[in-house]
Backbone of each chain as ProteinMPNN parsed JSONL, in Angstrom:
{"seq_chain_A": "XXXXXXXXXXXXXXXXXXXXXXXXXXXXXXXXXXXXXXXXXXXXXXXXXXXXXXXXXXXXXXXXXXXXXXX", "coords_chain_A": {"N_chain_A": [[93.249, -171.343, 78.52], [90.548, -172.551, 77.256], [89.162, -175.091, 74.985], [87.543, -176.231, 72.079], [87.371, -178.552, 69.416], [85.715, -178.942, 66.554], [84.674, -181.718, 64.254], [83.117, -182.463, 61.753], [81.499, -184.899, 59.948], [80.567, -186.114, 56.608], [79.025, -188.747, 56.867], [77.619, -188.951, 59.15], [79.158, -188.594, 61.35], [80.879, -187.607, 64.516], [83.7, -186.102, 65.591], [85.1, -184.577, 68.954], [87.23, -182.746, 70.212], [88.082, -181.838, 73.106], [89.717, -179.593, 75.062], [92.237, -178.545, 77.268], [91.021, -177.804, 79.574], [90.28, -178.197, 83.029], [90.945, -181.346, 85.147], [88.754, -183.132, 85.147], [87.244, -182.025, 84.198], [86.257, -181.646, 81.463], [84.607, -183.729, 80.954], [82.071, -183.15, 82.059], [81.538, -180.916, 80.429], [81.283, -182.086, 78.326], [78.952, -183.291, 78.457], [77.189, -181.271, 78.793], [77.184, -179.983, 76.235], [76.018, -182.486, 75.236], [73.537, -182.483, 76.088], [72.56, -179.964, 75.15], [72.394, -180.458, 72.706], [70.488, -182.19, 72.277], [68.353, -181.026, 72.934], [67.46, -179.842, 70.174], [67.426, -181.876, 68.796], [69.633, -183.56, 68.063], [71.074, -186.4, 68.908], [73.672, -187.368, 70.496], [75.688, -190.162, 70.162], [77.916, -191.723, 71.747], [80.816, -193.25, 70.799], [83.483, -194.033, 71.635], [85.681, -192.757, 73.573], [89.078, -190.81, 74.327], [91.023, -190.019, 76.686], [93.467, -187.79, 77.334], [95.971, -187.154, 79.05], [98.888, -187.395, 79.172], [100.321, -186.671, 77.302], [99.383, -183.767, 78.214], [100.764, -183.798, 80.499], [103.421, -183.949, 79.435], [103.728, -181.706, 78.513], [103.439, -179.992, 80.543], [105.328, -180.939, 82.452], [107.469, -179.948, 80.005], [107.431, -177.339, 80.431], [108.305, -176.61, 82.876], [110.843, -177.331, 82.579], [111.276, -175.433, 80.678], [110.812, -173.139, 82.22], [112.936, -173.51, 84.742], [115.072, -173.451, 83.16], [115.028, -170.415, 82.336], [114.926, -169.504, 84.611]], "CA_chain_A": [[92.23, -171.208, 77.488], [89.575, -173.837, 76.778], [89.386, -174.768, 73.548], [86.479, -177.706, 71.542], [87.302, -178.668, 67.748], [84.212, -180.089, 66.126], [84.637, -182.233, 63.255], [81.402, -183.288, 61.358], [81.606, -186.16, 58.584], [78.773, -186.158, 56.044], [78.141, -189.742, 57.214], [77.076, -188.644, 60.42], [79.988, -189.096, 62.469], [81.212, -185.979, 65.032], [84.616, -186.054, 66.181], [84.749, -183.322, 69.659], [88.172, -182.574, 70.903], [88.54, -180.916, 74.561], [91.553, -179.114, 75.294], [92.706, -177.065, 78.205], [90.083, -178.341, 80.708], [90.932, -178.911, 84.361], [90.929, -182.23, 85.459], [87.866, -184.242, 84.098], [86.226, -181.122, 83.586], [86.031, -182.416, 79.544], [83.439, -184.866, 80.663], [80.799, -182.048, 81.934], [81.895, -180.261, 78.829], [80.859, -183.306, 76.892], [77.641, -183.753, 78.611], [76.35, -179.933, 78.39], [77.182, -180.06, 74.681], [75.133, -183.227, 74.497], [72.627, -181.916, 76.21], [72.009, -178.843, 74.66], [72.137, -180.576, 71.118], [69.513, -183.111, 72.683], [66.94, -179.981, 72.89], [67.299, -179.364, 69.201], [67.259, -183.026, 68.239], [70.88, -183.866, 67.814], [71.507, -187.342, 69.843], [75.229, -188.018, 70.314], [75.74, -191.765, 70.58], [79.383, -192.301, 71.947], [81.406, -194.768, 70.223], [85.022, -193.879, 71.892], [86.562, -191.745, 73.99], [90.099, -190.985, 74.059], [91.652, -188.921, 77.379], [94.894, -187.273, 76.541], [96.755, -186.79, 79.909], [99.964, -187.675, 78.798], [100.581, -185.107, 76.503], [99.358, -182.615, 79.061], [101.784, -183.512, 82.228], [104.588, -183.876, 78.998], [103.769, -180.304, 78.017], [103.971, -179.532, 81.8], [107.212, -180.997, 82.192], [108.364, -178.9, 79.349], [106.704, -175.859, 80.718], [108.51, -176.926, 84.143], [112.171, -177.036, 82.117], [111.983, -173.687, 80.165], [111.035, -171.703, 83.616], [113.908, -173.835, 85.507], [116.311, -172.747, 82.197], [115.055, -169.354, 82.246], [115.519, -169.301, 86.319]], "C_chain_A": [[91.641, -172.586, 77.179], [89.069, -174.036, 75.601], [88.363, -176.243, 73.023], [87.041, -177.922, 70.315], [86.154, -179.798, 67.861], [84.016, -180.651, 64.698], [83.166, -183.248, 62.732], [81.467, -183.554, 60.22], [80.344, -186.064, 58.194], [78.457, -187.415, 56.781], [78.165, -189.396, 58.742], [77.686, -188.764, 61.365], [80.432, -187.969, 63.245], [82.498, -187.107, 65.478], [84.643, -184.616, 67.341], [86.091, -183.905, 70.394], [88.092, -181.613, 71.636], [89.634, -180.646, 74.687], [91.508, -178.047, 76.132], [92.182, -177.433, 79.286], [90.887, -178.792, 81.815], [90.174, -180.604, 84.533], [89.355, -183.71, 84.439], [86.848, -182.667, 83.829], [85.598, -181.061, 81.985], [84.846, -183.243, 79.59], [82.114, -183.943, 81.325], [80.693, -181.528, 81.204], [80.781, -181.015, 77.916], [79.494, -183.481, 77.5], [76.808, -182.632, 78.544], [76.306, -180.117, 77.154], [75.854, -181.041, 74.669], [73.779, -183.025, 75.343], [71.493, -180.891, 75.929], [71.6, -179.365, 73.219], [71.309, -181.312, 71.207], [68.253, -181.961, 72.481], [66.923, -179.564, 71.101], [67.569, -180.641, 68.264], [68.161, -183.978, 67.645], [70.971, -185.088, 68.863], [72.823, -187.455, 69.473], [75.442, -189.454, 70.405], [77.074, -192.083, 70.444], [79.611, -193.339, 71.201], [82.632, -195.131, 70.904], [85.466, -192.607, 72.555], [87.774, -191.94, 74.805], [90.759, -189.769, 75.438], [92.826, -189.232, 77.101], [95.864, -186.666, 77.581], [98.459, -186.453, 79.853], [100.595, -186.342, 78.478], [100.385, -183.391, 77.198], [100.023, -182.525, 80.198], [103.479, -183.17, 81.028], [104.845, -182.122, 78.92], [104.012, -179.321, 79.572], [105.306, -179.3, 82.073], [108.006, -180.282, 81.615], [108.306, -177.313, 79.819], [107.692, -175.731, 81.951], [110.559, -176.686, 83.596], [112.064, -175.781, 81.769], [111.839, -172.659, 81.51], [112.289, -172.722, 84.115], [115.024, -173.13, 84.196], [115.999, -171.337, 82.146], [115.568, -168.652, 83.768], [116.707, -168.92, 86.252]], "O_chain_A": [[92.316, -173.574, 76.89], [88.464, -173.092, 75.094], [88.527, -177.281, 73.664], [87.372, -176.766, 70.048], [85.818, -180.758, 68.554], [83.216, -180.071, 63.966], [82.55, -184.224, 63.159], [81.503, -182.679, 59.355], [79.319, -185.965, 58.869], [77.461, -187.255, 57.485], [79.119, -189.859, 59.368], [77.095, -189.041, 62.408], [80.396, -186.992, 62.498], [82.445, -188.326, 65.645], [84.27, -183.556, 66.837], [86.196, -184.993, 70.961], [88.022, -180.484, 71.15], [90.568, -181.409, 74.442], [90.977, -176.952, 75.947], [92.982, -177.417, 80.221], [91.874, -179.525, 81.743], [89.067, -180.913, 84.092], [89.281, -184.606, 83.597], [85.784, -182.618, 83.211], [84.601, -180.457, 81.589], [84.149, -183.491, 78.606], [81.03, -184.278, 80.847], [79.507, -181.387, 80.905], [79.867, -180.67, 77.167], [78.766, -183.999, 76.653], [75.638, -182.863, 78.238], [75.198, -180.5, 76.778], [74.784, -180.624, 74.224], [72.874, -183.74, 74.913], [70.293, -180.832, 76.197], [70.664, -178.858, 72.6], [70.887, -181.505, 70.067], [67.263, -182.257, 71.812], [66.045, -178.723, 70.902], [67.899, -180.472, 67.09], [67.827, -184.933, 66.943], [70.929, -184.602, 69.993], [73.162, -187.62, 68.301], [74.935, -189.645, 71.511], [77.539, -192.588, 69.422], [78.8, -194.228, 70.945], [82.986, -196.31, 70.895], [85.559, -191.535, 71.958], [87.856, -192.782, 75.699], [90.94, -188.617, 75.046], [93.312, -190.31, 76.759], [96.583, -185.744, 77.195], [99.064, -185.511, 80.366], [101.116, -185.408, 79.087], [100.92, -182.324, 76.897], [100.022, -181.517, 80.904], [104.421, -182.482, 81.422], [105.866, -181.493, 79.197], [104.604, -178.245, 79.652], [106.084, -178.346, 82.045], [109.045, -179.864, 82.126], [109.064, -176.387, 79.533], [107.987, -174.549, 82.128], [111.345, -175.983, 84.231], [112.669, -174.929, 82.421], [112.544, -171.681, 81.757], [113.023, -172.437, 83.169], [115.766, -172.218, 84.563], [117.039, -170.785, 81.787], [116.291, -167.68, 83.984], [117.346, -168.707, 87.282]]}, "seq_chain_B": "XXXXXXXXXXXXXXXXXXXXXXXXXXXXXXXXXXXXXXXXXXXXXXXXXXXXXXXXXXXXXXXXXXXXXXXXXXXXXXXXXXXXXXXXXXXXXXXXXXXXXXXXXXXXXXXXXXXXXXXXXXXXXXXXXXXXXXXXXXX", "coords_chain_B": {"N_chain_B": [[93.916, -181.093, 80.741], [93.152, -183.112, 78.463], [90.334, -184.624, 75.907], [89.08, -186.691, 73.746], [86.167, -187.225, 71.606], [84.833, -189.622, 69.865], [81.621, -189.485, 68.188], [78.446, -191.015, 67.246], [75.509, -189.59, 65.204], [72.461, -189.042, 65.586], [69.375, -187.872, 64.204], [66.668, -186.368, 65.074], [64.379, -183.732, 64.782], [62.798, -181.809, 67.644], [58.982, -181.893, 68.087], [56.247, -179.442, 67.413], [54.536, -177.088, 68.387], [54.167, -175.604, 70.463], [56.879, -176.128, 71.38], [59.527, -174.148, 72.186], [62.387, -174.491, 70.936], [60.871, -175.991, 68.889], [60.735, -174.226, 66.606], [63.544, -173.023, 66.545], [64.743, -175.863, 65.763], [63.127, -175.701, 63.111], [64.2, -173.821, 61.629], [66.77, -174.052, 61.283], [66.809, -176.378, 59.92], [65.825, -175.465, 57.213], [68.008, -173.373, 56.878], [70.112, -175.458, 56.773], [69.231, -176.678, 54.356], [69.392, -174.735, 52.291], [72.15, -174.402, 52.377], [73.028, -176.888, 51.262], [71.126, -176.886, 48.488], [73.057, -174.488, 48.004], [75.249, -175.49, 47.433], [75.368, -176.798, 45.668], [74.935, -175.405, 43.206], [71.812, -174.719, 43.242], [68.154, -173.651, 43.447], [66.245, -173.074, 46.258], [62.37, -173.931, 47.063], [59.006, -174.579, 47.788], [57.72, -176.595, 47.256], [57.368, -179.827, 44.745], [57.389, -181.094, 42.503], [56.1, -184.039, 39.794], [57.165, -186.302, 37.224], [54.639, -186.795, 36.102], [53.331, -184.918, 36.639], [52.362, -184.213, 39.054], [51.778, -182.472, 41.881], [53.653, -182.072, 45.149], [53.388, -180.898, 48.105], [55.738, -179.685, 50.287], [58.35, -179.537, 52.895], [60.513, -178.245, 52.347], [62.175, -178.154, 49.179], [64.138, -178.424, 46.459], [65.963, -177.535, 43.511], [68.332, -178.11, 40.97], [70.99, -177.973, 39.184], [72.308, -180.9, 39.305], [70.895, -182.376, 39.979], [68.369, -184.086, 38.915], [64.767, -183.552, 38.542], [64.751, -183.052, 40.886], [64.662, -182.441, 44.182], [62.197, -183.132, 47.049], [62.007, -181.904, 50.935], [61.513, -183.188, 53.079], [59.382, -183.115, 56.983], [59.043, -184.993, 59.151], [55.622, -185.015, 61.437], [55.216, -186.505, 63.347], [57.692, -187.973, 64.147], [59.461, -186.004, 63.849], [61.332, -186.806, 62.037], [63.719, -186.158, 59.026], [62.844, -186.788, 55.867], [63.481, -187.506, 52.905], [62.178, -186.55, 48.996], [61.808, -187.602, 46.096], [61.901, -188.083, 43.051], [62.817, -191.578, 42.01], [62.942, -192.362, 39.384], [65.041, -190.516, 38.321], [66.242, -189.785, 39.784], [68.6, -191.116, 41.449], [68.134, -193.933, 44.21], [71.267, -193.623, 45.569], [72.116, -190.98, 45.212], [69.803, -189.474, 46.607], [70.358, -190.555, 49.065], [72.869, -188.887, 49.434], [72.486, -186.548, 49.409], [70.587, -186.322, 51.875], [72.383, -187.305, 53.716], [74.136, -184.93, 53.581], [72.081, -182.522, 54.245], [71.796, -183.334, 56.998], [74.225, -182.671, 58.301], [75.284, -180.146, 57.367], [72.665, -179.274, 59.218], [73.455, -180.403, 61.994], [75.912, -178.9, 62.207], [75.527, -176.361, 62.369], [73.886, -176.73, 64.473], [75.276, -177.357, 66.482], [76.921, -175.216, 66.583], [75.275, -173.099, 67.133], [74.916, -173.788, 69.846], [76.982, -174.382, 71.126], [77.819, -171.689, 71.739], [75.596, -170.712, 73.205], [76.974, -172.262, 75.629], [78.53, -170.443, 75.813], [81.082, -170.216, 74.337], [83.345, -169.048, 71.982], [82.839, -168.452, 69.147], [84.052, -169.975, 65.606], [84.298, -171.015, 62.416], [86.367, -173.209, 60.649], [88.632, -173.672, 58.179], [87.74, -176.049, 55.971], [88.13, -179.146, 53.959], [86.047, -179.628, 51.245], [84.474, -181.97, 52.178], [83.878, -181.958, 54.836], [82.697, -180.38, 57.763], [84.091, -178.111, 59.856], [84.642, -176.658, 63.386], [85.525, -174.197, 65.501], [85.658, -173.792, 69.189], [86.172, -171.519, 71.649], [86.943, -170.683, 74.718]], "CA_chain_B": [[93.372, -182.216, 80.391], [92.368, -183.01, 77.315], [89.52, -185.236, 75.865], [88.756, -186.866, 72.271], [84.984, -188.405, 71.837], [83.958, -189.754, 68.569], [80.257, -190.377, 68.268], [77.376, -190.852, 65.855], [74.567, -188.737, 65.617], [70.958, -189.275, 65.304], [68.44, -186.804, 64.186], [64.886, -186.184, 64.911], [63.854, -182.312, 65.432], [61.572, -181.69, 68.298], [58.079, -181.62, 67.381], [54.925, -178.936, 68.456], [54.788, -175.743, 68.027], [54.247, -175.028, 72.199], [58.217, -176.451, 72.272], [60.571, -172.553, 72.055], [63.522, -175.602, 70.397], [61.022, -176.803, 67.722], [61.334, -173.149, 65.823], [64.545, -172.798, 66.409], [65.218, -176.404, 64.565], [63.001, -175.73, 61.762], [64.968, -172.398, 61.308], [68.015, -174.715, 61.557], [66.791, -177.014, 58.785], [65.399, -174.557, 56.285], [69.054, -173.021, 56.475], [70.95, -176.642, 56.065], [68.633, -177.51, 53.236], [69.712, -173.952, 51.831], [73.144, -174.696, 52.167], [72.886, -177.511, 50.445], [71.279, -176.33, 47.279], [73.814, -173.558, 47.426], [76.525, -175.982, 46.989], [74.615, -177.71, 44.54], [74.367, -174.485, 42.203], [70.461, -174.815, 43.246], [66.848, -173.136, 44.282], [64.895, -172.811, 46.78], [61.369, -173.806, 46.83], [58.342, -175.101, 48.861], [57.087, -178.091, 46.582], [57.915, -180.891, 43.73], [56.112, -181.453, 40.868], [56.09, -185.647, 39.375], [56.898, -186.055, 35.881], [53.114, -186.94, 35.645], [52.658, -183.527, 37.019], [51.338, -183.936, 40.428], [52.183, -181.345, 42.768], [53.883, -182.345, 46.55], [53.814, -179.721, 48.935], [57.456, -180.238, 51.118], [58.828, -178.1, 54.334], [61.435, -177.376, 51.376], [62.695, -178.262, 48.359], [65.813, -178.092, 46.125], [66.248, -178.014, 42.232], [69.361, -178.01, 40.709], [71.437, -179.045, 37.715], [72.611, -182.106, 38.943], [69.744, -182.853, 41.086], [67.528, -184.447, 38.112], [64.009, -183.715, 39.077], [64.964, -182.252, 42.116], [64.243, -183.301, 45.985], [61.546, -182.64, 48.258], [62.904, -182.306, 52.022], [59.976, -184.033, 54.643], [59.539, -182.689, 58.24], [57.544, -186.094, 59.815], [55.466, -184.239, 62.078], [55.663, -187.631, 64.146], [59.159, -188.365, 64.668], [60.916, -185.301, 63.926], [62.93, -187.115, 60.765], [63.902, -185.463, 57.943], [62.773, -187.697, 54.82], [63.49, -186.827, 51.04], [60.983, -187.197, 48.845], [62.68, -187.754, 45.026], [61.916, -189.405, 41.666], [63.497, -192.526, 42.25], [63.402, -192.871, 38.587], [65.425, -189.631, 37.242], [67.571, -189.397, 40.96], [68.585, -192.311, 42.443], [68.556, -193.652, 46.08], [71.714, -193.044, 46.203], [72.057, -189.422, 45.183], [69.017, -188.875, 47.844], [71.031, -190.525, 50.317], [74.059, -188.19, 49.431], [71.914, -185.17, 49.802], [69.824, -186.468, 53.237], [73.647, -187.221, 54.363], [74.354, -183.136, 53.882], [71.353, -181.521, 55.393], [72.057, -183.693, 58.47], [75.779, -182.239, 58.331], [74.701, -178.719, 57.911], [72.169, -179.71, 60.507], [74.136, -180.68, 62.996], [77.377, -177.845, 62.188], [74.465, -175.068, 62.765], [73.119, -176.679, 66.008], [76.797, -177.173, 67.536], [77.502, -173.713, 66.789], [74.327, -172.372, 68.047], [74.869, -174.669, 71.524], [78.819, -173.517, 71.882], [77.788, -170.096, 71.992], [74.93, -170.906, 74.286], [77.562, -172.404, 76.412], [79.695, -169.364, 76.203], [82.113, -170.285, 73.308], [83.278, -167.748, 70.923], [82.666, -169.942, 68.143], [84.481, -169.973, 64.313], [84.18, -171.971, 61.264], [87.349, -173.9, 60.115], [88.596, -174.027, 56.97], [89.072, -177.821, 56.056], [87.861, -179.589, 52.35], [84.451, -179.623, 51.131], [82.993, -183.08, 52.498], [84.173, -181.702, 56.369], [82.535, -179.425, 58.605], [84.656, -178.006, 61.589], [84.321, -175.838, 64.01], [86.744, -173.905, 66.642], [85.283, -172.717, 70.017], [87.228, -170.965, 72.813], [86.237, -169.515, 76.105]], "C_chain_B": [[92.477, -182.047, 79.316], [91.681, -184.623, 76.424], [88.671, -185.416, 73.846], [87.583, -187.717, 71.96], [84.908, -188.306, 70.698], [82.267, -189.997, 68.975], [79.303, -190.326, 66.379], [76.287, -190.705, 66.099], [73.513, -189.14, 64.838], [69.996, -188.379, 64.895], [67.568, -187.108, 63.904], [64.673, -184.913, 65.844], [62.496, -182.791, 66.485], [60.183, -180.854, 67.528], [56.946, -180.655, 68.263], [55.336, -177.493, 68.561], [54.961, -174.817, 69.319], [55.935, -175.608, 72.424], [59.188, -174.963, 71.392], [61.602, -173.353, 70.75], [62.559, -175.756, 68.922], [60.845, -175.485, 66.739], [62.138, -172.933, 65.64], [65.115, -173.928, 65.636], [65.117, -176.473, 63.81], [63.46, -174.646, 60.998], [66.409, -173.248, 60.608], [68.003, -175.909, 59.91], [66.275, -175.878, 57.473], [67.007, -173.817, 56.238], [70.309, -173.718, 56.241], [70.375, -176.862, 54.529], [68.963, -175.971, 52.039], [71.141, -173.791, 51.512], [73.465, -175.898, 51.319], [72.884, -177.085, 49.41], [72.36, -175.118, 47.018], [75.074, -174.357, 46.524], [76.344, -176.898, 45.704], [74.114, -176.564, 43.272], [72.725, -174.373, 42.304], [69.692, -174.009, 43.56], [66.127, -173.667, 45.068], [63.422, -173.34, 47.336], [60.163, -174.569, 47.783], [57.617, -176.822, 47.898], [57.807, -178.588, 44.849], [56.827, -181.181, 42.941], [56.612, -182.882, 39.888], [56.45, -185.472, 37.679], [55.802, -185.994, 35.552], [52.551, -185.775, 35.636], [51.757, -183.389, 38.51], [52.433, -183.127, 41.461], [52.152, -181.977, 44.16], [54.523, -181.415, 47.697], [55.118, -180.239, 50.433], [57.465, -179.012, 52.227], [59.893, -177.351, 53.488], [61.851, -178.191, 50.106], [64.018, -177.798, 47.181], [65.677, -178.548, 44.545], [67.089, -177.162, 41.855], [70.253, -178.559, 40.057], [71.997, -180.6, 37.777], [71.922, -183.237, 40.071], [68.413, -183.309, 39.962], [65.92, -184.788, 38.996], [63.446, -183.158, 39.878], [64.455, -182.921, 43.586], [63.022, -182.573, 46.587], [62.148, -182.77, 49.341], [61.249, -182.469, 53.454], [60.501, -183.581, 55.966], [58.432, -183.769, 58.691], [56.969, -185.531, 61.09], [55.238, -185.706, 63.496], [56.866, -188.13, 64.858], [59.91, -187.551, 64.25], [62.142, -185.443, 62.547], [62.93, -186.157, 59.879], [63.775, -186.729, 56.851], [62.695, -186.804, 53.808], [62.247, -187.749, 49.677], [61.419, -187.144, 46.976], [61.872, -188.928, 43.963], [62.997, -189.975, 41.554], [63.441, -192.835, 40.408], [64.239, -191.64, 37.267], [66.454, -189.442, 38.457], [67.598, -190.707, 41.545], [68.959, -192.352, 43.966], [69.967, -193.112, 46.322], [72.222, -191.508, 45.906], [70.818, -188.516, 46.405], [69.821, -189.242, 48.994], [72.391, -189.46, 51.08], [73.474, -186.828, 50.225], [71.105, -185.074, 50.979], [71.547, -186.635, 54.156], [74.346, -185.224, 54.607], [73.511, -182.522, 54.09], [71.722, -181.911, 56.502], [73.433, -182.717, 58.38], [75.721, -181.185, 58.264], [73.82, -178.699, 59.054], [73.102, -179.252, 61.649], [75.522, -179.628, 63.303], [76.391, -176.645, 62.357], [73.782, -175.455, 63.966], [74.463, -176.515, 66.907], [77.238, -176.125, 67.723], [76.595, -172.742, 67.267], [74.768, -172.753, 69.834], [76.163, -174.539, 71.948], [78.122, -172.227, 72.098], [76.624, -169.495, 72.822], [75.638, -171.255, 75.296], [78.422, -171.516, 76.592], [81.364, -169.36, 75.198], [82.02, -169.371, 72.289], [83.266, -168.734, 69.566], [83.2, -169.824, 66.333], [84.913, -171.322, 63.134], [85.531, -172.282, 60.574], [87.6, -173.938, 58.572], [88.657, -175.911, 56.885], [88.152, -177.902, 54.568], [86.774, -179.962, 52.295], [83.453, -180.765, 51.827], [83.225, -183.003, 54.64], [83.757, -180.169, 57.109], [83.241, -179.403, 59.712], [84.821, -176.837, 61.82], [84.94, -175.617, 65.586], [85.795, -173.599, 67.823], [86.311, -172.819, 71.142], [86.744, -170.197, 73.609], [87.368, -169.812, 76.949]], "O_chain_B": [[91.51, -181.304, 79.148], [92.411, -185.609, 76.321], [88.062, -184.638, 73.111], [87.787, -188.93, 71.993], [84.889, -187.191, 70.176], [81.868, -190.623, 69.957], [79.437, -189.926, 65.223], [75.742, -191.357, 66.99], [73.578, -189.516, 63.667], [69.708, -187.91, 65.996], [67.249, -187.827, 62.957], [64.724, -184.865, 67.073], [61.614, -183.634, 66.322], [60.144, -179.847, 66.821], [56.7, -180.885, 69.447], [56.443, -177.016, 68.813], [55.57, -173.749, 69.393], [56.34, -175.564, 73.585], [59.399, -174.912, 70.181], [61.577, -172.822, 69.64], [63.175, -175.686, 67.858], [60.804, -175.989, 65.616], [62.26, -172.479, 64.502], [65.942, -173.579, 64.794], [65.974, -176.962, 63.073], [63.157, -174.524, 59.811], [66.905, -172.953, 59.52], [68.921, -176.114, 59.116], [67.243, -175.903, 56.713], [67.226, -173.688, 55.034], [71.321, -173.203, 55.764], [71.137, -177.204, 53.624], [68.721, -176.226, 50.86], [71.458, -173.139, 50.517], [74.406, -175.689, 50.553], [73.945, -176.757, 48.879], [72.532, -174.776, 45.848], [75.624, -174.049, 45.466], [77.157, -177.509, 45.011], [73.149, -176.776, 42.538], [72.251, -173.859, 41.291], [70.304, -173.152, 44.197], [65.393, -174.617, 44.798], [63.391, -172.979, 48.512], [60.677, -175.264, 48.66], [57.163, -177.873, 48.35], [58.486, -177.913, 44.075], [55.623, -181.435, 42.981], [57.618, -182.674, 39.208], [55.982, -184.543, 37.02], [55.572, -185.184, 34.654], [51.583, -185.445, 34.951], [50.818, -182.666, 38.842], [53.64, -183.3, 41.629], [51.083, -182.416, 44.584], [55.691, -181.257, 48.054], [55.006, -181.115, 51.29], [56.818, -177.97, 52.325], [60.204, -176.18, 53.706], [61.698, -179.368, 50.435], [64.682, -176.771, 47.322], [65.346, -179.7, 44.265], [67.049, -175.949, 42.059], [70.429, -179.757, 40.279], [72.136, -181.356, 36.815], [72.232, -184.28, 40.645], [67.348, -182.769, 40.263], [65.727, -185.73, 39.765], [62.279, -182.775, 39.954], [63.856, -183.991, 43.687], [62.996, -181.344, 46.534], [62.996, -183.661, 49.297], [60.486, -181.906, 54.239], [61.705, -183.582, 56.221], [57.221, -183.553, 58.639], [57.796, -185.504, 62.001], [55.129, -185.319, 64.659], [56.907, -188.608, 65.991], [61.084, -187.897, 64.113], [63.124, -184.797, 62.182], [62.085, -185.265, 59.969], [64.587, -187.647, 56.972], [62.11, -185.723, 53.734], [61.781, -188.88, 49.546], [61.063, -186.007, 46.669], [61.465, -190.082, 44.094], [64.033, -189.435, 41.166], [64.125, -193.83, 40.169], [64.188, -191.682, 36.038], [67.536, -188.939, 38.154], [66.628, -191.258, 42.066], [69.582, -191.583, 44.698], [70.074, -192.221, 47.165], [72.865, -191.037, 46.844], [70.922, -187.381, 46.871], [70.02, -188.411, 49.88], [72.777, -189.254, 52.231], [73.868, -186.28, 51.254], [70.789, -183.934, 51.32], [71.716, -186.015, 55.205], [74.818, -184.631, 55.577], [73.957, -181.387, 54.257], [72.066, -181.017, 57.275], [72.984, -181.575, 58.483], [76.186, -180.721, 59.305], [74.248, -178.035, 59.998], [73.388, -178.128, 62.063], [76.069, -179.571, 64.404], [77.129, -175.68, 62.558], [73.093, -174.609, 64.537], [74.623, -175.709, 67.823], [77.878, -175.822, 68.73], [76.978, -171.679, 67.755], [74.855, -171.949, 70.763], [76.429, -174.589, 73.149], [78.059, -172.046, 73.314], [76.513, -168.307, 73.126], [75.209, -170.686, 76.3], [79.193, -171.665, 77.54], [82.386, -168.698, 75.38], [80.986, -168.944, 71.775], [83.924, -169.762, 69.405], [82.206, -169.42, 65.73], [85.696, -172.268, 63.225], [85.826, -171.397, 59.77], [86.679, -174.253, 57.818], [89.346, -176.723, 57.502], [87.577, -176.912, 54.117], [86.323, -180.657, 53.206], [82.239, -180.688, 52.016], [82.801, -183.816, 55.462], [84.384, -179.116, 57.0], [83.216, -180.321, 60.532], [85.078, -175.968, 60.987], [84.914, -176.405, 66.531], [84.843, -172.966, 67.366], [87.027, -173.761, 71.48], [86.17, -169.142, 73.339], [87.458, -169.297, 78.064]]}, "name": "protein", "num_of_chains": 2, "seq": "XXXXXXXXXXXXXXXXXXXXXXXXXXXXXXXXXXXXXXXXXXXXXXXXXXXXXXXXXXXXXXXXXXXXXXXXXXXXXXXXXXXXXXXXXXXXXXXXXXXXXXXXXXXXXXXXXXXXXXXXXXXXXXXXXXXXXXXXXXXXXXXXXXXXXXXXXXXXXXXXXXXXXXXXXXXXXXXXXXXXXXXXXXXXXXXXXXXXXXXXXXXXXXXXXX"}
């Protein structure tokens, strides 16, 4: 499941978390979004972005123990 | 794989009545600038009236008890901005800035959720605390 959270600060700041996405597939993600919000006058202007691999091979790993303990 | 971008957003609606987009953003602002006055106990309205009494016809307007005066909301048919148009001597700049800071923010939480669900996201509104818009989508 592919999943966005979209956090929007009155002072104009967006926070856009990707989650679930294969491989860099988060960064076509991120450029349709800002594309589409470009036709309705929304510019995004990166400041930071943060990939989160880690956490997704750890959650593997764990995914990789409970089937070997359920084996 | 998962992916965390901050950014900061700019707005200027497309302008011209031959662009399909620039209806759909002045739809988009006319229902931020409605959200607004809602949260602002407010009305409504298409123009502002001066203490002097001169009448300024607006793309919208907003009066409301703690909106002294009340706001006009500007569509520059040039650049797309959104400018507020306010008695600077019964509202101050910064109470216009507060309230040009939350149309953008309704703005922008009504275009993202139009443009997820153009991309195919099932799209739902977050709870979180009044000065935060967020917004779930899942496909």
């Amino acid at each position: 499941m592919r999943t966005v959270h979209v956090t929007i600060q009155p002072n104009a700041a967006v926070q856009v978390h990707f989650a679930g996405f294969a491989g860099r597939t988060c960064d076509t993600e991120r450029q349709r979004l800002s594309q589409a919000l470009a036709q309705l006058g929304v510019t995004l202007d990166v400041e930071r972005i943060e990939q989160s691999v880690v956490q997704e091979k750890a959650d593997g790993d764990q995914n990789a123990a409970n089937r070997d303990r359920n084996s | 794989m998962s992916q965390v971008a901050w950014f900061r957003v700019k707005l200027a609606l497309p302008i011209g009545t031959a662009l399909p987009q620039a209806h759909k953003a002045e739809a988009f602002l006319k229902r931020a600038v409605e959200i607004m006055a809602r949260e602002h106990r407010g009305s409504v309205g298409t123009h502002l009236v001066s203490l002097g009494g001169r009448r300024a016809e607006c793309f919208a307007s907003v009066e409301a008890p703690d909106i002294p005066g009340g706001v006009g909301i500007l569509l520059s048919k040039t650049s797309g901005q959104v400018e507020l148009l306010f008695d600077a001597r019964r509202a101050g700049s910064g109470l216009a800035q507060r309230l040009h800071d939350e149309i953008v923010q309704n703005y922008v939480g009504l275009a993202v959720a139009s443009c997820m669900k153009d991309l195919g996201y099932r799209v739902t509104e977050e709870p979180s605390d009044a000065s935060l818009v967020r917004l779930l989508g899942v496909a």
